[in-house]
C-alpha positions, 0 to 999 in steps of 0.5 A, a space after each residue: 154446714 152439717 158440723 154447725 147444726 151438730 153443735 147446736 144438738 145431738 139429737 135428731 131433728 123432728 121430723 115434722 120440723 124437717 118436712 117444713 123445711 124442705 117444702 121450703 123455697 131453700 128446701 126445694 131448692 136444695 133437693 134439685 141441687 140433690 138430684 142434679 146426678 139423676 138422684 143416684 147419690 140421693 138414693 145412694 145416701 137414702 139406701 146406706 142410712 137405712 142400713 145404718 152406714 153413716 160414712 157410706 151415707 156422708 160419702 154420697 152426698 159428699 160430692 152433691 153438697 161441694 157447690 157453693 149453691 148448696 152450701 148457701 142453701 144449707 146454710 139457710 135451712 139449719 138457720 131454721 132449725 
């Protein structure tokens, strides 16, 4: 997931780049998968990134991207990239 994107670059994705795809259909998709626990791990990761806490971010949404729905779907977004 995550790994295959980071082998392509090390550099942050553009932001506008990212907007698209999660106005996608695949996008949409994986933000429900997301908020599936009510959006706490979501919100979680969102509050740990702004801190700047890398492993506190990965270990929220650990749990939410484990399913084989959301691997599929990042797996189709970082074809996009």
């Amino acid at each position: 997931m995550v790994g295959a994107s980071q082998k392509k670059s090390n550099s942050a994705p553009d932001p506008e780049a990212v907007r698209r795809l999660l106005s996608s259909p695949e996008g949409q998709a994986l933000l429900r998968v997301l908020q599936a626990d009510g959006g706490a791990g979501l919100q979680a990761a969102v509050q740990a990134m702004k801190k700047g806490n890398v492993e506190q971010f990965k270990a929220a949404l650990s749990p939410l991207l484990e399913g084989t729905e959301a691997e599929k779907l990042t797996n189709q977004l970082e074809e996009r990239l």
